[in-house]
C-alpha positions as a printed Julia matrix, in Angstrom:
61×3 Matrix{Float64}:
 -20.26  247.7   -141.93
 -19.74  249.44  -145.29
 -17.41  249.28  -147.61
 -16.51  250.54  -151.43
 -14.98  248.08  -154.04
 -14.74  250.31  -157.8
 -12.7   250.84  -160.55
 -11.97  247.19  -161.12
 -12.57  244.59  -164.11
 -15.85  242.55  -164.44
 -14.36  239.27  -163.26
 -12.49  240.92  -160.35
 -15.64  242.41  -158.57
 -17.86  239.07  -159.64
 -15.28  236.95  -157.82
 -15.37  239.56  -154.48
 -19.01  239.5   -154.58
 -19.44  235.46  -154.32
 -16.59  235.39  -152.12
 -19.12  238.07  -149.64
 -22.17  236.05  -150.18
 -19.9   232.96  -149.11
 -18.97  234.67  -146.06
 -22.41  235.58  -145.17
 -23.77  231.97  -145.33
 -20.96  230.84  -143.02
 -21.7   233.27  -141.08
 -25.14  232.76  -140.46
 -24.89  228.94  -140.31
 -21.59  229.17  -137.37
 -24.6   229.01  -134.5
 -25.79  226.2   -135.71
 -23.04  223.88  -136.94
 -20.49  225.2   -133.72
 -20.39  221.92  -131.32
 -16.82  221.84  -130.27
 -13.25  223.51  -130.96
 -12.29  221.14  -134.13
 -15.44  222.87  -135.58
 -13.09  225.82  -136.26
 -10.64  224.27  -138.18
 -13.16  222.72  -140.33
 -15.7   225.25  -140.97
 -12.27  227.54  -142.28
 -10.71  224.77  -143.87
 -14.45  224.38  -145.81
 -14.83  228.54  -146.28
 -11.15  228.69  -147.96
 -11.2   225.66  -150.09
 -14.57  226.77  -151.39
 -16.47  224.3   -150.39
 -19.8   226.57  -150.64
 -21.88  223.51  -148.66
 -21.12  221.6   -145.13
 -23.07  219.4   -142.53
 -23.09  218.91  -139.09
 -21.46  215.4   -139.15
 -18.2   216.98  -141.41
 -17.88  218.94  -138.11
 -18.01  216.05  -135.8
 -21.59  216.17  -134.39
């Protein structure tokens, strides 16, 4: 994937860069923390409240 984000304020670029990095940790951590449907809902309900840190037993395992 590639993609170009210019020509915007500081702030605006900062916040699109953590949200990224916050996307990539979910990412990588979906294998692991994955044990059932309801694990959906939670794991997006964590991503877009910005809760940047989650367990297994918040996803019902």
């Amino acid at each position: 994937m590639a993609g170009r984000f210019q020509k915007f304020d500081a702030e605006m670029i900062e916040d699109r860069l953590r949200s990224m990095g916050r996307l990539l940790q979910f990412t990588r951590q979906t294998d692991m923390l994955m044990v059932g449907e309801d694990s959906v809902a939670a794991m997006a309900e964590c991503f877009f409240t910005g809760a940047c840190q989650f367990t297994a037993e918040g996803l019902g395992k």
